[in-house]
N, C-alpha and C positions, 0 to 999 in steps of 0.2 A: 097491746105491746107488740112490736115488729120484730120477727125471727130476726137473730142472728147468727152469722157462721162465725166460730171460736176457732183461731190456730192456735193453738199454745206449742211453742219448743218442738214444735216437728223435725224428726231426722227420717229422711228416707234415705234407701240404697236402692238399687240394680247390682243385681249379681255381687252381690256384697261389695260394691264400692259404693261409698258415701257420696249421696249428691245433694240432699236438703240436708241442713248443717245449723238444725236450731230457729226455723223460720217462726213469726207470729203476725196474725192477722188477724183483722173486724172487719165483718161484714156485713152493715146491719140492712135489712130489705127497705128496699126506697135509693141507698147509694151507690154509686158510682164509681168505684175503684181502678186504677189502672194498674196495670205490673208490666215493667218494664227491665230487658237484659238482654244481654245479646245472647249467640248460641252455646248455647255449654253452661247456659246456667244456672239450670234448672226449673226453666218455665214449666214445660208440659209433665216432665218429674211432678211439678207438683199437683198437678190438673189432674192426672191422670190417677196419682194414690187419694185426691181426695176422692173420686167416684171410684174407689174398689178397684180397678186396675191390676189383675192376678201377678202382673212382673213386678209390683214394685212394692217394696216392704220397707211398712213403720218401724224403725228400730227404735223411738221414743216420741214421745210427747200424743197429745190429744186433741182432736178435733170433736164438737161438738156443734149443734144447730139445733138452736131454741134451748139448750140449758142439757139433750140429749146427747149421749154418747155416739158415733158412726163409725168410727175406725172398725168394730166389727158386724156391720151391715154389710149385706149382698152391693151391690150400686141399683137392682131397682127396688130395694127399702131404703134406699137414700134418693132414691129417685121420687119414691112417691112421699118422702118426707117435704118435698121439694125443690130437689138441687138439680141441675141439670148442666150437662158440660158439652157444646159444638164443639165438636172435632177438627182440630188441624188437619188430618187428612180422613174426612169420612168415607166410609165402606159402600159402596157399590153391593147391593143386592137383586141381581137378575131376576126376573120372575115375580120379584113382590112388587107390586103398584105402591106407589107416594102412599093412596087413597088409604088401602091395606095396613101399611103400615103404619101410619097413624092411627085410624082406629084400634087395632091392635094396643098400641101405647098408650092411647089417650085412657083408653078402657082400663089397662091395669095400673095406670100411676092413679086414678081415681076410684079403683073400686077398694073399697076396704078388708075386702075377703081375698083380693087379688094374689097371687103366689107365681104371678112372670108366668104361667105358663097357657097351654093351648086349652085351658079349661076356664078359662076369664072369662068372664060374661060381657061381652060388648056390648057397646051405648048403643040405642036402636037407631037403626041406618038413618030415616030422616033426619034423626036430634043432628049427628055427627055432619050430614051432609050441607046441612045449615049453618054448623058452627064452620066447618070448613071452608064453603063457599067467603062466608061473613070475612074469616080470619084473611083469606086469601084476597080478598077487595081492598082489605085494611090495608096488606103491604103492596099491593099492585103487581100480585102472581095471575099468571093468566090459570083458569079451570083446567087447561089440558095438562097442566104440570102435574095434578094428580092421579092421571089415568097414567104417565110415565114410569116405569121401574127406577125403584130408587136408585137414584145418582150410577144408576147404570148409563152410560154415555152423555152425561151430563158433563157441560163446562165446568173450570172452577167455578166461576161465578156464580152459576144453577148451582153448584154442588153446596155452596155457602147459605145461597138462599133459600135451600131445601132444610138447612140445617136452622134457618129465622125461622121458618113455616112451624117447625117442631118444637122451637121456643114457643113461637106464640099460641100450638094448639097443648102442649101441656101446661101450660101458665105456672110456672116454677115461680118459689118465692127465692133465690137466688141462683141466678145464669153465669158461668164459668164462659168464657168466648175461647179458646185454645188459639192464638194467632188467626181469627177469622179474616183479616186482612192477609195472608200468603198466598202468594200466587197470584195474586189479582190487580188486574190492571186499573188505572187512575178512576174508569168509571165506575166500572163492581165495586169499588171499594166505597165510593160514592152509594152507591146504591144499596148496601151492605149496611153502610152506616145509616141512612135513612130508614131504613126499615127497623134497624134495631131500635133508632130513637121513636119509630111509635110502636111501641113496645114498653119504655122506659114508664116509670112510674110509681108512687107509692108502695106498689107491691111486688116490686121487683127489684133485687138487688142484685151487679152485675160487676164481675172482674172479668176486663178483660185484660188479657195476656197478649203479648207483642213485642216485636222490636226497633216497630220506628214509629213514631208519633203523626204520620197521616191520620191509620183509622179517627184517632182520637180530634181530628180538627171537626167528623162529624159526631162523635160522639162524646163529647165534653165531660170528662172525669171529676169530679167534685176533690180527689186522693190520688195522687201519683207517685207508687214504691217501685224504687230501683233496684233488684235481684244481680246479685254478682256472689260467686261462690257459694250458693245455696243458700244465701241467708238476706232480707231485706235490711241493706245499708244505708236508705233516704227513704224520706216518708216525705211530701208537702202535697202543693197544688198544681194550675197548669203550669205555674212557673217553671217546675221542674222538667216536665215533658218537653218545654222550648229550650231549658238548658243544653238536652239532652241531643237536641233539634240541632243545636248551634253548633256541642263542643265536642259531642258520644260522651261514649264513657269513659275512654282516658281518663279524665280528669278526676275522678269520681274513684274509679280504681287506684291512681297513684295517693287517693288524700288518704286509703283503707289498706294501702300495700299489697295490693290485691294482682296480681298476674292475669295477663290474657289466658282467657281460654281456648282449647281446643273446638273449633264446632263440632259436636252432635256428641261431648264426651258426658254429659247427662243421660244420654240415651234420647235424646232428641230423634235424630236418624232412624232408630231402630222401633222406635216406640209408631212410624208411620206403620213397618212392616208389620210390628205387633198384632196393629188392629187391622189390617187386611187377611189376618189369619197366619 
């Protein structure tokens, strides 16, 4: 049987204003998901409360993966459940090598005793440098990206790819993308997308979140939900994504009486500063 992730009737806030207003979602490992809205509508609101996220609070409904409860899981007891979320805007940390840090993570989303902290018992160096090397040949990283400090001085583009590398050395049974297409130009996005589709597979189920349908011309959605006022209003296929391509959301807004949004009034904007500390 293939994990699934359960949204039932999620309401989330920021600073007690309401921004997820009743959402639902399947996600079963193996598909393809897209989510699609522009800003303020509470894309990464929702990316961010499903991995624990300390600013942002369930005021109803449940989320579960494989039939198990998460709403009160740390994020890496959800992490080592299997979920994993690339960051729209990931953290730069000085001093810690790529290499470092993945081991690190790879060691405690898989050890079963693991408790997150500096007493993990890491995978012995060889096993790790093997699998590293392997995973890195896979997406066409060069070896010196690991000896680098994480996404300290890194492009976006590096900063994105840094964030595939970490997909494919924890091998999650469901990938969250947080807008992995931002900031990046025609080629990164390109290249961005190519790497995640070898990655794609059986046992990998992936929503990615966005707001314009390039990424997705290399990453081919099987499901495409359009997110307006906290709640998903259209569910279909690529068809939709090229609707969306052709006419925005207007149209889509006026058929559900829905008002433009403000950008970043989900806590978009603030949720980058968030996670830079």
């Amino acid at each position: 049987m293939s994990d699934e992730l359960v949204i039932d009737d999620l309401h989330v806030s920021v600073e007690d204003k309401p921004i997820i207003k009743g959402l639902n979602l399947r996600i079963k490992q193996g598909e393809i998901h897209a989510l699609m809205g522009p800003n303020g509508s509470g894309k990464s609101t929702l990316s961010n409360a499903l991995m624990g996220h300390p600013h942002y609070d369930v005021d109803k409904g449940t989320v579960t993966f494989n039939g198990a409860p998460i709403l009160e899981l740390e994020p890496n007891e959800r992490a080592r459940l299997g979920l994993f979320l690339a960051f729209q805007y990931p953290t730069a940390i000085p001093g810690v090598t790529m290499a470092n840090f993945l081991r690190m993570a790879v060691s405690s989303v898989r050890s079963e005793n693991s408790n997150g902290s500096e007493t993990t018992e890491l995978i012995p160096m060889r096993e790790f440098r093997r699998e590293l090397r392997g995973k890195m040949k896979q997406l066409g990283v060069d070896e010196s990206f690991a000896r680098r400090y994480l996404n300290d001085g890194f492009s976006g583009g590096e900063k994105k790819r840094a964030e595939i590398l970490q997909l494919a050395m924890l091998e999650p049974k469901v990938a969250i993308l947080d807008e992995t297409d931002s900031g990046l130009d025609i080629d990164a996005v390109r290249i961005v997308g190519e790497s995640v589709n070898q990655l794609i597979g059986p046992n990998l189920g992936v929503l990615i979140i966005t707001h314009y349908p390039r990424l997705l011309n290399y990453i081919r959605p099987e499901y495409v939900h359009v997110l307006l006022d906290g709640r998903i209003v259209e569910s279909g296929g690529w068809e939709l994504a090229e609707l969306l391509e052709e006419k925005g959301y207007d149209p889509i807004r006026e058929k559900y009486g829905i008002a433009a949004t403000v950008p970043d009034t989900d806590g978009e904007a603030e949720e980058s500063s968030a996670f830079r500390g």
